[in-house]
MARLUM-616149 format. One record per residue (C-alpha): x, y, z; residue in one letter. Coordinates in steps of 0.25 Angstrom, whole numbers, padded with zeros to 4 digits, always signed. Example, Ala and Ser with C-alpha at 12.3 -4.5 7.8 and 13.67 -1.06 7.14 Angstrom:
2
+0049-0018+0031A;+0055-0004+0029S;
# end
This chain:
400
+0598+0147+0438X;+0598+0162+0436X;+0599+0173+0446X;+0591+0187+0447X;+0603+0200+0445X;+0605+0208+0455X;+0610+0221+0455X;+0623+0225+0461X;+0624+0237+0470X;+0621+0249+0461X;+0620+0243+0449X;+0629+0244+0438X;+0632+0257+0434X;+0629+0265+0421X;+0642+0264+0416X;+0643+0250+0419X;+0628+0248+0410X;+0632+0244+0396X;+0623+0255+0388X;+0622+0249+0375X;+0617+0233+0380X;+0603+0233+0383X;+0591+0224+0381X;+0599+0215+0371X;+0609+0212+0380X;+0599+0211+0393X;+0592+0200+0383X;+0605+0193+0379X;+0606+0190+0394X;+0593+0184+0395X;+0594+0177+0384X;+0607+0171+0390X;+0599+0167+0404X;+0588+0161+0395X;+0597+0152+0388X;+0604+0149+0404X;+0590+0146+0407X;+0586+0137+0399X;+0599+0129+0396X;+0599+0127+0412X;+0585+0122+0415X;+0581+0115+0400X;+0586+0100+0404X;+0573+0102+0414X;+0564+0100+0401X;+0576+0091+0394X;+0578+0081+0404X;+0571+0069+0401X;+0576+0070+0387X;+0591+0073+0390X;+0589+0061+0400X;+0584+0053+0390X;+0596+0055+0379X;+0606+0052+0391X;+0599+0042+0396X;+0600+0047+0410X;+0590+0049+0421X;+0583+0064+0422X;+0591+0064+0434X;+0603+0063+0427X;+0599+0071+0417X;+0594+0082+0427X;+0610+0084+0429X;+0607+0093+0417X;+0600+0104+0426X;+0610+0100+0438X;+0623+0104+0432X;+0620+0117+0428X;+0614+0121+0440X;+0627+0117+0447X;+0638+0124+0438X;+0628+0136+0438X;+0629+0137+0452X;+0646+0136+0453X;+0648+0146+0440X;+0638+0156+0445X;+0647+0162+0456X;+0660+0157+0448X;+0658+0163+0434X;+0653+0177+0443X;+0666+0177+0450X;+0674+0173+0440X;+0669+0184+0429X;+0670+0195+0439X;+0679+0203+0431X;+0672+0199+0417X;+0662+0204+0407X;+0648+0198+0408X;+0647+0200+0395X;+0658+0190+0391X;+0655+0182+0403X;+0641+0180+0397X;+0645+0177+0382X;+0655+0167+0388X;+0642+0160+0398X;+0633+0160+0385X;+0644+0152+0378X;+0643+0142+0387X;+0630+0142+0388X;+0630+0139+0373X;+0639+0129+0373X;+0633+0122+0385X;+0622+0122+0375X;+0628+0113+0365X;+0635+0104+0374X;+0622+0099+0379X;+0617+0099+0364X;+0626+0087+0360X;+0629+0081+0374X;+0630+0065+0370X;+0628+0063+0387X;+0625+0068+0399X;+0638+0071+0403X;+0641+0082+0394X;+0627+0088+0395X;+0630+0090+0408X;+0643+0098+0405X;+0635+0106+0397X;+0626+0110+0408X;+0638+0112+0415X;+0643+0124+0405X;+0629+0129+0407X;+0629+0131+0422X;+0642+0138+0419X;+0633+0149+0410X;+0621+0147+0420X;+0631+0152+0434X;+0639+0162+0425X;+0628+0167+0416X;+0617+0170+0429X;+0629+0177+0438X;+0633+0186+0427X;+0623+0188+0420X;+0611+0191+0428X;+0615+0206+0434X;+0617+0211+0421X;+0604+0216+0417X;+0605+0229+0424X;+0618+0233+0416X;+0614+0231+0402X;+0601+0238+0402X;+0599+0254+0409X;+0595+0254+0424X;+0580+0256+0421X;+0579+0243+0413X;+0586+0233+0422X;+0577+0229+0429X;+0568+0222+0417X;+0583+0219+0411X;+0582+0209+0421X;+0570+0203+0420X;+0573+0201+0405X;+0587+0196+0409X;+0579+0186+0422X;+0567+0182+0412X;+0577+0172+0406X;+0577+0162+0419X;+0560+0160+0418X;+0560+0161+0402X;+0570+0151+0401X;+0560+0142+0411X;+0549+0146+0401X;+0554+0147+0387X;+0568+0139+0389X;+0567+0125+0392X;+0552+0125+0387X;+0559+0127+0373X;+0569+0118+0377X;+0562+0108+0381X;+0553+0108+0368X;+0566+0110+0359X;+0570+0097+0368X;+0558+0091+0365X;+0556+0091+0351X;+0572+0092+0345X;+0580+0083+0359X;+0587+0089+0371X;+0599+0091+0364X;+0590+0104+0355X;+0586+0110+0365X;+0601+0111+0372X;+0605+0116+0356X;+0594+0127+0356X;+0600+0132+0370X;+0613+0133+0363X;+0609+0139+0351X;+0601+0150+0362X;+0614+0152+0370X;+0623+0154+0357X;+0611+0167+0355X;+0613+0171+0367X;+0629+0172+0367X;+0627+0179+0354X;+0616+0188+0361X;+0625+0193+0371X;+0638+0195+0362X;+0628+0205+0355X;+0622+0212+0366X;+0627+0212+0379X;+0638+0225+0384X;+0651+0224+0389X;+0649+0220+0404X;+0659+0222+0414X;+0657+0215+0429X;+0653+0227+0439X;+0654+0219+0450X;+0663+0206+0454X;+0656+0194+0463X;+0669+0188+0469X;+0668+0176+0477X;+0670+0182+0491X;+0656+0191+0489X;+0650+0177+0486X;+0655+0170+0497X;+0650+0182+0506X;+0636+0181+0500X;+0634+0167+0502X;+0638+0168+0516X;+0627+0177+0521X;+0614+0170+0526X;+0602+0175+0516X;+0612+0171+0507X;+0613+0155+0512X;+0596+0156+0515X;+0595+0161+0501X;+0604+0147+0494X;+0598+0139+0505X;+0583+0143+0499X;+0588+0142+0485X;+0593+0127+0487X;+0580+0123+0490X;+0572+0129+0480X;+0580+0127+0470X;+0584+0112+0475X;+0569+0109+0475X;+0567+0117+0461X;+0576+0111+0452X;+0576+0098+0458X;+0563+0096+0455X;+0562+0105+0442X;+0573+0099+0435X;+0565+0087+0434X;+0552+0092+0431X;+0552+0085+0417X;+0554+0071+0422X;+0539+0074+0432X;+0532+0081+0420X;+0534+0069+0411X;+0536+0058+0424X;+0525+0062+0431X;+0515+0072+0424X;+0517+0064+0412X;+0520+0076+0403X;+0526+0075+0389X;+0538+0081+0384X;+0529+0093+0378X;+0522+0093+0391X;+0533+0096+0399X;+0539+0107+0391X;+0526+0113+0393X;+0523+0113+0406X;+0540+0118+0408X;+0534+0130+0402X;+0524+0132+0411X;+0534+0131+0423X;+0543+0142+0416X;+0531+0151+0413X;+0527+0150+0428X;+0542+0150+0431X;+0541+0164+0424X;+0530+0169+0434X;+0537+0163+0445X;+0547+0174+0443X;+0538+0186+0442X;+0530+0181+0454X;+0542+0180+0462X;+0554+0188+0457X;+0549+0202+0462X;+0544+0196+0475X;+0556+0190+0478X;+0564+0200+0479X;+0557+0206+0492X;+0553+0194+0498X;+0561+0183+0493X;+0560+0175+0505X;+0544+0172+0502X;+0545+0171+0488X;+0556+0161+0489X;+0547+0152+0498X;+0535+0153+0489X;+0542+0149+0477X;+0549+0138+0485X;+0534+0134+0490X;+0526+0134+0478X;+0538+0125+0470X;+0536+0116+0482X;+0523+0115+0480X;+0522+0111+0465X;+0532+0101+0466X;+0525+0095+0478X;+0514+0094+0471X;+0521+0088+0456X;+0521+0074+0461X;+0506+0075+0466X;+0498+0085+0456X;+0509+0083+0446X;+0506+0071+0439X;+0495+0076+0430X;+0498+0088+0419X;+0490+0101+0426X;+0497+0098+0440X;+0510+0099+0434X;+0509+0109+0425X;+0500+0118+0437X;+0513+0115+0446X;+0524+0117+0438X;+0519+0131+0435X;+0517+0133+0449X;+0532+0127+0450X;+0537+0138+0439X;+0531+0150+0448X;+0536+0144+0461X;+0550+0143+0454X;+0551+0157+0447X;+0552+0165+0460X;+0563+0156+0466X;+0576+0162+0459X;+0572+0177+0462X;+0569+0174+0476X;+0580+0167+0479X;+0590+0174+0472X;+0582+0187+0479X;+0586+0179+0493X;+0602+0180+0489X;+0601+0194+0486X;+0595+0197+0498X;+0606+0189+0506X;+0617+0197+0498X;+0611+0210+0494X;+0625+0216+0492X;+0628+0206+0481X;+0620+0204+0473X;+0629+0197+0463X;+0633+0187+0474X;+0621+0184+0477X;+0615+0181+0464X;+0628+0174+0462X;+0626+0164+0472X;+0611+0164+0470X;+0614+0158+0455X;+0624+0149+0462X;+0614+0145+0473X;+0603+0141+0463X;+0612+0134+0454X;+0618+0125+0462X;+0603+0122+0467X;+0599+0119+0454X;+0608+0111+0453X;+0608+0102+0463X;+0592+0103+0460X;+0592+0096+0449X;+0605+0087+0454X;+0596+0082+0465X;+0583+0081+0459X;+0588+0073+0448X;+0594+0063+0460X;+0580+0062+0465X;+0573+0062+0453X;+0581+0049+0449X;+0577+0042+0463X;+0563+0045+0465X;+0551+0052+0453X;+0550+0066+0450X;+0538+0066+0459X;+0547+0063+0470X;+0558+0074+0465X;+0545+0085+0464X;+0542+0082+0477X;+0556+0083+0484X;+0558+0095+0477X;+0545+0101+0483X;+0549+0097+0497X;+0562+0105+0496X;+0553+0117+0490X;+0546+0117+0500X;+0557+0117+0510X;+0564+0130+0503X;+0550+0136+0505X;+0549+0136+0519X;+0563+0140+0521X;+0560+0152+0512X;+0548+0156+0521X;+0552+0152+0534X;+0563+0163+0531X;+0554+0174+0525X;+0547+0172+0538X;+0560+0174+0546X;+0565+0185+0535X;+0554+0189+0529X;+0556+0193+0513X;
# end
């Protein structure tokens, strides 16, 4: 999952600005975190069908949005540490190579196990792309307009909610699975030649090595902050993952249904983050317990008020909004733990969210197997609802 940049200590200087990059290069880079995006999540809308050709379980086929999640999480701080000394330019043509070639390998997979290595190349570009590549708004664009070259660069995580896998899905839908993973590479191809064309000469100004990780994991708002994450996220993406399994299951939605109300959750995904993202920043305690709340509350609620197409749709949108204010108020809670590195500290926060995700889907899938997706909604929910009154029992004590 993708992290919000910080800036470190003074910012880059002018001299380190490349003068001549700009809006086309600030655009390349979103295009690039789109294309992340939506590669990562799109099995959500694709998994019944990729079940289907493997003949595997959804479960099984959740693995799909497990294996990402995991190699995301170990290259995050690996690919940071490991390109100190390089260019991010070449770091980031060399990460949307792979992505590109991730791409095809899913394309033509004849099983399961190779689609897997292919999600594994795509966590790779997931952990390497997000470290480097999320701090670098503020030095291809002049001081006055970094701040919106941010939210360009940051729009890509909700759009790719909204626009990707929606398209996906359809493309899924109407020319197989297999399309739809094709269209993705044709996209990242774009985007490799996107940011050959535009994007500066970008030497490293500042090098994260391991021992100012392992500092910053050591400190306690750092271990509160993972410990608040893990739940959320556990409880989000175990339940998420496997939202097209209830929508068709339960509510009884067709495959055009589904992509529809996906859409829905994006769009309320979208105002999720401009709901939450500001406040989250001065009080990231209390928006982090809401969030956590309200996604609680609508997958509680799925199992009982879900089973008919308005109280889906109605708590899935409620679901996006609950959802879009997570990531900027937990990755708000790991800068505060580590003011004075920034980089750090969304390094571990990527890492964090990752591994979460990961074992997110990992578990939800184990339980989806065993019980309904009813059962799995509900589960999920308790867990929510546990991250919330953590997150507000420690406003209370710490209040922000």
């Amino acid at each position: 999952m993708p992290v919000l940049p910080s800036a470190p200590p003074g910012g880059p200087t002018d001299a380190a600005r490349p003068p001549a990059a700009g809006w086309p290069a600030v655009v390349a880079v979103t295009l690039g975190l789109f294309a992340i995006v939506t590669t990562e999540i799109l099995p959500i809308g694709l998994l019944t069908s990729i079940g289907a050709d493997f003949t595997v379980s959804d479960g099984a086929a959740g693995l799909a949005m497990a294996v990402p999640g995991l190699l995301a999480a170990v290259s995050a701080p690996l690919v940071t540490v490991a390109t100190a000394g390089a260019d991010r330019r070449l770091v980031l043509h060399a990460l949307a190579l792979l992505l590109t070639v991730a791409n095809v390998v899913a394309a033509v997979a004849p099983g399961l196990p190779l689609l897997l290595v292919s999600r594994m190349l795509v966590g790779l570009t997931i952990g390497g792309f997000w470290s480097v590549g999320s701090g670098l708004a503020e030095r291809l664009v002049p001081p006055q307009a970094a701040g919106r070259a941010t939210a360009v660069i940051f729009s890509a995580v909700p759009l790719g909610s909204v626009l990707g896998v929606p398209a996906g899905t359809l493309v899924g839908d109407l020319a197989g699975w297999r399309t739809a993973f094709a269209a993705l590479a044709v996209l990242a191809a774009g985007v490799l030649a996107a940011l050959l064309a535009t994007v500066p000469p970008l030497p490293p100004l500042l090098a994260t090595r391991p021992a100012v990780l392992g500092e910053v994991l050591r400190r306690p708002g750092t271990r509160a902050a993972a410990f608040l994450t893990f739940l959320v996220v556990l409880a989000h993406f175990g339940t998420y993952t496997y939202v097209t399994p209830f929508l068709e299951r339960v509510t009884g939605l067709d495959d055009g249904a589904v992509t529809a109300f996906l859409l829905a959750y994006g769009a309320a995904g979208v105002l999720g983050t401009f709901l939450g993202g500001p406040r989250a920043a001065r009080h990231p305690r209390y928006v982090f317990g809401a969030a956590a709340g309200l996604l609680a509350a609508a997958t509680l609620l799925l199992p009982v008020l879900g089973g008919g197409p308005a109280g889906a749709l109605v708590l899935l949108a409620a679901w996006g909004v609950a959802y879009g204010a997570v990531p900027a108020a937990s990755q708000a809670l790991f800068v505060r733990a580590a003011p004075d590195a920034p980089e750090a500290a969304s390094v571990l926060f990527t890492a964090a969210f990752q591994a979460t995700f990961s074992l997110g889907a990992f578990a939800g899938g184990g339980v989806l197997d065993r019980t309904s997706p009813s059962a799995l909604m509900a589960l999920g929910g308790c867990v929510a609802a546990v991250a919330a009154l953590t997150a507000l029992v420690a406003a209370r004590r710490r209040p922000g």
